[in-house]
C-alpha positions as YAML, in Angstrom:
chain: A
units: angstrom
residues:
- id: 1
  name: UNK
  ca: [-14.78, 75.01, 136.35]
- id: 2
  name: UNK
  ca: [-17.15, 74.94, 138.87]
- id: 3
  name: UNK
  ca: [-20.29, 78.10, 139.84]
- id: 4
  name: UNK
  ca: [-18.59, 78.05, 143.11]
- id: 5
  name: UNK
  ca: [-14.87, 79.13, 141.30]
- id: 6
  name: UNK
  ca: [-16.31, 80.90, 138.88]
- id: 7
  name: UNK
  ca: [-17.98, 83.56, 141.49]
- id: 8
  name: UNK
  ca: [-14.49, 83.10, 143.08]
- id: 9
  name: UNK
  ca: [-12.81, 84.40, 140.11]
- id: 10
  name: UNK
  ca: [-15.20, 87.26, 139.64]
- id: 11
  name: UNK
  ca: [-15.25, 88.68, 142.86]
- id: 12
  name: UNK
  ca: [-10.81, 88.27, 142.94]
- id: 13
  name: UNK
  ca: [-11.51, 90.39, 139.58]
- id: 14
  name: UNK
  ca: [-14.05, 92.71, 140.46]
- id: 15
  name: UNK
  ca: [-11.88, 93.70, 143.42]
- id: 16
  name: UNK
  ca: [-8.75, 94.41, 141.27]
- id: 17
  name: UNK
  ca: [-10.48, 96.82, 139.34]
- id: 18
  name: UNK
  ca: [-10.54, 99.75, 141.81]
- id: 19
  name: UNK
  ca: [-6.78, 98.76, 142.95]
- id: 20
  name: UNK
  ca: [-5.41, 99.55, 139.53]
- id: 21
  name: UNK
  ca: [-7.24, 102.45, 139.14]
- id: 22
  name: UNK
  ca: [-5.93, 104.13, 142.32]
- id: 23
  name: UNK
  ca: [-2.58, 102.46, 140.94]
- id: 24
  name: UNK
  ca: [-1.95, 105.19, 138.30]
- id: 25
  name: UNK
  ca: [-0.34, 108.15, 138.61]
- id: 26
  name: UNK
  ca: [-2.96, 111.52, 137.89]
- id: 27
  name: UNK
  ca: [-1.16, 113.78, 135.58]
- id: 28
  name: UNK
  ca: [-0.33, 116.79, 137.43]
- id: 29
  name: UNK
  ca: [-2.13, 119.81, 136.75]
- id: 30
  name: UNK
  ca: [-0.91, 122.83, 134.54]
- id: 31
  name: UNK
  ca: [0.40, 125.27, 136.35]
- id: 32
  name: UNK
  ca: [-1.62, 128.40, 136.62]
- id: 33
  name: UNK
  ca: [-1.03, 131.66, 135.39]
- id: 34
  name: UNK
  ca: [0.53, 134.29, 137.20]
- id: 35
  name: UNK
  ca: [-1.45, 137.14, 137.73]
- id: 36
  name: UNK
  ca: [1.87, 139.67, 137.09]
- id: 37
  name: UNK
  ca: [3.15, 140.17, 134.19]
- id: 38
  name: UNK
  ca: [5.53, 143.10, 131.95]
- id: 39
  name: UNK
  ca: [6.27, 143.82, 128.59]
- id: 40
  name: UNK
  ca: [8.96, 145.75, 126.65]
- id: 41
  name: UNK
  ca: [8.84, 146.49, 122.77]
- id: 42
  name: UNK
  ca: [8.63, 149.25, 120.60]
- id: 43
  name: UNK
  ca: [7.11, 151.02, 117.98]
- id: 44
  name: UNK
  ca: [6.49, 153.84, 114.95]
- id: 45
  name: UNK
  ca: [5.46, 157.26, 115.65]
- id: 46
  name: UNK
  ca: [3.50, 159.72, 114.09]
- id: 47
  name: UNK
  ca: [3.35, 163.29, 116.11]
- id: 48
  name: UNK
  ca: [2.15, 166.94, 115.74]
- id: 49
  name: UNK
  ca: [2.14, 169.40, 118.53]
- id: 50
  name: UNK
  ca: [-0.80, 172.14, 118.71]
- id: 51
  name: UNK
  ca: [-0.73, 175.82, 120.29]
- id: 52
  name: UNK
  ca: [-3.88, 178.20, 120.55]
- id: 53
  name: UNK
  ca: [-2.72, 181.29, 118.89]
- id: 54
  name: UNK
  ca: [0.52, 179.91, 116.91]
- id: 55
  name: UNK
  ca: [-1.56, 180.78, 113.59]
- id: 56
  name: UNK
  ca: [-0.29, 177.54, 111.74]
- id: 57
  name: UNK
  ca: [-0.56, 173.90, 111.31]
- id: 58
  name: UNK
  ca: [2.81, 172.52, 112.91]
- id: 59
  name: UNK
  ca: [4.03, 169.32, 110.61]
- id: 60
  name: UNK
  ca: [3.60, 165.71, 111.36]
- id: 61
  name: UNK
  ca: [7.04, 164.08, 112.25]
- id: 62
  name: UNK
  ca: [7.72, 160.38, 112.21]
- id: 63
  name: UNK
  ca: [10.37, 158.67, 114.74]
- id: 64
  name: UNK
  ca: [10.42, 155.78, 116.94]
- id: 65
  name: UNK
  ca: [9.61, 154.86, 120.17]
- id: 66
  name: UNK
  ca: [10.75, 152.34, 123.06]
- id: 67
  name: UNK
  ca: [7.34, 150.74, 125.13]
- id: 68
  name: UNK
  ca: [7.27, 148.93, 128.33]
- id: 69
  name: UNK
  ca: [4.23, 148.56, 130.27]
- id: 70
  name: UNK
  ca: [3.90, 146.00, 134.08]
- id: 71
  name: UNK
  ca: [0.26, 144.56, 134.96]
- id: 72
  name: UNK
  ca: [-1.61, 143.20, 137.72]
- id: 73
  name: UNK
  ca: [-4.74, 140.39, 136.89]
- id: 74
  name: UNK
  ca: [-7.34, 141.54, 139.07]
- id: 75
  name: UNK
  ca: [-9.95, 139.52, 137.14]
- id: 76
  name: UNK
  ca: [-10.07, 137.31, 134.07]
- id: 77
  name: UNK
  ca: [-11.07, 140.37, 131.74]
- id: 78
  name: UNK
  ca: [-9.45, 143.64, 133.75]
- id: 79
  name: UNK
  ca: [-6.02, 144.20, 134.58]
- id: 80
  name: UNK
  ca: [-3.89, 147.62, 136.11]
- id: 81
  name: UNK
  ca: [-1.41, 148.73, 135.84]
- id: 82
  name: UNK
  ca: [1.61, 151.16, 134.31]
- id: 83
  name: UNK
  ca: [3.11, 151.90, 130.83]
- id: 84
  name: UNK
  ca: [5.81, 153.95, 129.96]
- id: 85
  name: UNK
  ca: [6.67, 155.30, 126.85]
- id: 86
  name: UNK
  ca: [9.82, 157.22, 125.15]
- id: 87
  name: UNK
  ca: [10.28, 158.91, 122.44]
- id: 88
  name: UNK
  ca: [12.69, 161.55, 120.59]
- id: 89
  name: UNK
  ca: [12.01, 163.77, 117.38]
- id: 90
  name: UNK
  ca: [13.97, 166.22, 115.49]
- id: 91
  name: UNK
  ca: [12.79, 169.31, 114.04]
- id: 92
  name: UNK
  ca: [14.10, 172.24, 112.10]
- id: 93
  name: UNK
  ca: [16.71, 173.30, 114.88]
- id: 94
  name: UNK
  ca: [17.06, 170.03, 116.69]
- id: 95
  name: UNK
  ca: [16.12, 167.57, 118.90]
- id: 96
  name: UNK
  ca: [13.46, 166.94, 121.22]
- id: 97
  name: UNK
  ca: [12.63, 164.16, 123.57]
- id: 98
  name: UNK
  ca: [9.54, 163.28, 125.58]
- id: 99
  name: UNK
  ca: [8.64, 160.74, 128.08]
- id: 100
  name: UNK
  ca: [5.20, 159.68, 129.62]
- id: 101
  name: UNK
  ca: [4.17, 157.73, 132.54]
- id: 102
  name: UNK
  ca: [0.91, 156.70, 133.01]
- id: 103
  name: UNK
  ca: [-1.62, 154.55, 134.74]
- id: 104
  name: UNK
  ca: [-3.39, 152.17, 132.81]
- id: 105
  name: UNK
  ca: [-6.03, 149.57, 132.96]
- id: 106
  name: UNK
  ca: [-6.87, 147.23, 130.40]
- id: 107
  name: UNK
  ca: [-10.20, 145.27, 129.47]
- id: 108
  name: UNK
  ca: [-10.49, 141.94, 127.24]
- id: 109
  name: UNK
  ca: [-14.34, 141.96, 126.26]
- id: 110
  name: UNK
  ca: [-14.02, 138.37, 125.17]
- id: 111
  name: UNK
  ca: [-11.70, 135.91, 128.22]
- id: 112
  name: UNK
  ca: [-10.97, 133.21, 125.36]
- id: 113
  name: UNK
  ca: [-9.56, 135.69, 122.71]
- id: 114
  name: UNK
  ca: [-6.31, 138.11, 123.05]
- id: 115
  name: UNK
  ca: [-8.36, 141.42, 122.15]
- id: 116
  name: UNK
  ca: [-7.97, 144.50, 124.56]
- id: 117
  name: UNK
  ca: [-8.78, 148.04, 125.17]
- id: 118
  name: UNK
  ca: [-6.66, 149.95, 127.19]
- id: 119
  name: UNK
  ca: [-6.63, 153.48, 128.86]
- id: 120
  name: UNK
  ca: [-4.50, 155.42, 131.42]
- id: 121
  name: UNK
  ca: [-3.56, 158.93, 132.41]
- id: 122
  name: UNK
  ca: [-0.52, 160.38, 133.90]
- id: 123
  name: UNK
  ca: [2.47, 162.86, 133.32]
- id: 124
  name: UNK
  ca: [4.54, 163.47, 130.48]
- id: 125
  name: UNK
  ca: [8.04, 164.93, 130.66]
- id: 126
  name: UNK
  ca: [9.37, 166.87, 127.59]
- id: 127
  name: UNK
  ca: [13.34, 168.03, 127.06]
- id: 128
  name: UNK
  ca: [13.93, 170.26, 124.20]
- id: 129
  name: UNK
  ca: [17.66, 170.58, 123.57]
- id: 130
  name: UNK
  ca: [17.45, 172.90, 121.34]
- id: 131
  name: UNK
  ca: [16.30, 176.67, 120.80]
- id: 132
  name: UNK
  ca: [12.87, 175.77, 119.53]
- id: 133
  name: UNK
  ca: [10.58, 178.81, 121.17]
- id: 134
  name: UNK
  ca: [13.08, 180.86, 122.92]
- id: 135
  name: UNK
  ca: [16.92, 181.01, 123.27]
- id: 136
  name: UNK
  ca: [17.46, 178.58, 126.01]
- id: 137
  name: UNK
  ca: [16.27, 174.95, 126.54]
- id: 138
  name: UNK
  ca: [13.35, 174.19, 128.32]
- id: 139
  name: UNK
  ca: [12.00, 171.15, 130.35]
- id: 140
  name: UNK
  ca: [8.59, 171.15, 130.44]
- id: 141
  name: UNK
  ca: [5.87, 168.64, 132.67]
- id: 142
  name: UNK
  ca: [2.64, 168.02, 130.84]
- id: 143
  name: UNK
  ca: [-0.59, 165.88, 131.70]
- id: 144
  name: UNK
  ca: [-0.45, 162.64, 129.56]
- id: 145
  name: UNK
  ca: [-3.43, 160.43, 128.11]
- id: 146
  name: UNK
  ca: [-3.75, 157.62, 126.31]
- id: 147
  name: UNK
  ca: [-6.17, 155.39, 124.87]
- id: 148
  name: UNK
  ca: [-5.26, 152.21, 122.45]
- id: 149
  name: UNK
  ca: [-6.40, 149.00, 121.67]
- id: 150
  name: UNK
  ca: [-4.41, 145.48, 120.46]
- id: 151
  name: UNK
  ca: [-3.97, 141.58, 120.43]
- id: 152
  name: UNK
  ca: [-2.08, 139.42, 122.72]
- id: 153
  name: UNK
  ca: [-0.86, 136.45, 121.09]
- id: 154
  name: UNK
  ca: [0.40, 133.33, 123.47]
- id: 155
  name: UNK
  ca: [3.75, 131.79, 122.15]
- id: 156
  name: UNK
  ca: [4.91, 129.65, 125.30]
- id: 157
  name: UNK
  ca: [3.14, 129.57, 128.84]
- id: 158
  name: UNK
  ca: [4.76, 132.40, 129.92]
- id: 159
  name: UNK
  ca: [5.95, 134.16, 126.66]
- id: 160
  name: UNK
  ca: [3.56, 136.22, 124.50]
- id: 161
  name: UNK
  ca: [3.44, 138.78, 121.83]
- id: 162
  name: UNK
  ca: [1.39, 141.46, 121.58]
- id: 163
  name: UNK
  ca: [0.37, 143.96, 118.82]
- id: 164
  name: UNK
  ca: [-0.68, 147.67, 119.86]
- id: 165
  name: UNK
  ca: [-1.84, 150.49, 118.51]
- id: 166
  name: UNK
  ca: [-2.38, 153.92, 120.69]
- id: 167
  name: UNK
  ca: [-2.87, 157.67, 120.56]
- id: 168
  name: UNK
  ca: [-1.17, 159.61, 123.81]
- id: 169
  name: UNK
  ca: [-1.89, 163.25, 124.50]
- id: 170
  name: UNK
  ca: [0.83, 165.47, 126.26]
- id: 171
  name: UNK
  ca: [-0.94, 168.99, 127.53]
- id: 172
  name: UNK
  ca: [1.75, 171.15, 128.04]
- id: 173
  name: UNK
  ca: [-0.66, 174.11, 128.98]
- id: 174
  name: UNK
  ca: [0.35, 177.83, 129.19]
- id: 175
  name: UNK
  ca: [4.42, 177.23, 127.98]
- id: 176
  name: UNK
  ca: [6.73, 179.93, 129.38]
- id: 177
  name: UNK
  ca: [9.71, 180.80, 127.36]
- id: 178
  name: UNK
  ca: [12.58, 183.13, 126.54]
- id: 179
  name: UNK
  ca: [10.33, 184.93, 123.96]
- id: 180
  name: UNK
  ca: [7.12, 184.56, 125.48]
- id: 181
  name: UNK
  ca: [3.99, 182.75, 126.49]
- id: 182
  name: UNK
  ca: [3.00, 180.19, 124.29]
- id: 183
  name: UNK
  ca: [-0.89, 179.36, 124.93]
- id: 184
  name: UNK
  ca: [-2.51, 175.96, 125.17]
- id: 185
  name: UNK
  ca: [0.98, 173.86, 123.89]
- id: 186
  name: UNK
  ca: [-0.40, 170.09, 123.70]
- id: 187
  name: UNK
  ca: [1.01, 167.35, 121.08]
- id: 188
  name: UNK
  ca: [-0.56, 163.82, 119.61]
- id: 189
  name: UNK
  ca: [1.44, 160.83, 119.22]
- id: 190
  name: UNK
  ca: [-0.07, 157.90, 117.25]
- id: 191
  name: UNK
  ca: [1.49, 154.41, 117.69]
- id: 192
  name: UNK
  ca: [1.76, 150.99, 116.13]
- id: 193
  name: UNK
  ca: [4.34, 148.79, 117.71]
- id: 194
  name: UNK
  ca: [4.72, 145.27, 119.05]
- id: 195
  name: UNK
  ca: [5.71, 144.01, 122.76]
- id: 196
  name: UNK
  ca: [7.26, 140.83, 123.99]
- id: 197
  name: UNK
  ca: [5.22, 139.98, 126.98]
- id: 198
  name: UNK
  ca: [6.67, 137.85, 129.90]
- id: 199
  name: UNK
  ca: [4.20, 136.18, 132.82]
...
């Protein structure tokens, strides 16, 4: 072969190169993550309710509870949002059931791990079916809190799990009933639980 073909051949090669580059395909890109997302789960509850002048240590109760909580991204660390929690207890003359809605936002201190912290306040609604403090039912509207902390755990790109634990505060205040005022009424739940979440 000739230095005249020879350069031929090179330059025919050299300009092939970029040709079959471009030629591929690029893989597409991941989608991104939505910045919405909900969860629904549930959980075990431990609860005591408090009164100022009641003169005695009301017992702690165990029961259940049903979670579900929705959440807006607003950066890759902070998100808002709402949870909602239900629960219902029995006690020495019945039944009573509570609900709490709240505003929440929630911090990850670390972006690559599933830790959070999460806080809120809102307003709890409580039902007593029973004749607990007086001889009549009562519904009752309360200021709720709630602090908690847990791990999101990613199982598909838009499935996750999460594990939670939290402590709400219902303040009742000043309750009126059938026999009376009962002073400073506020209760504690403490929960574990787990949530599916869904992005």
């Amino acid at each position: 072969m000739t230095r005249a073909a020879r350069l031929l051949l090179c330059a025919v090669l050299s300009g092939l190169v970029p040709v079959s580059a471009f030629a591929q395909t690029a893989a597409p890109a991941p989608a991104p993550p939505t910045r919405i997302w909900f969860a629904v789960g549930g959980g075990f509850v431990t609860l005591q309710g408090h009164c100022g002048d009641c003169g005695q240590a009301f017992p702690y109760r165990n029961t259940g509870a049903v979670v579900g909580n929705a959440g807006y991204r607003v950066t890759t660390r902070m998100d808002v949002g709402a949870d909602l929690f239900w629960t219902q207890w029995e006690n020495d003359s019945g039944h009573i059931q509570a609900t709490a809605l709240n505003g929440v936002a929630q911090f990850r201190p670390w972006e690559s791990k599933g830790f959070f912290l999460r806080g809120g306040a809102g307003m709890a609604f409580v039902r007593n079916f029973v004749r607990t403090l007086g001889p009549n039912s009562d519904n009752s509207k309360a200021l709720a809190l709630l602090i908690g902390t847990g791990w999101a755990f990613p199982v598909t790109h838009r499935v996750g799990l999460q594990l939670f634990a939290t402590e709400r505060v219902g303040a009742l205040g000043d309750l009126q009933t059938a026999a009376g005022t009962v002073n400073d009424v506020s209760a504690n739940f403490w929960t574990i639980g787990t949530s599916i979440v869904f992005r």
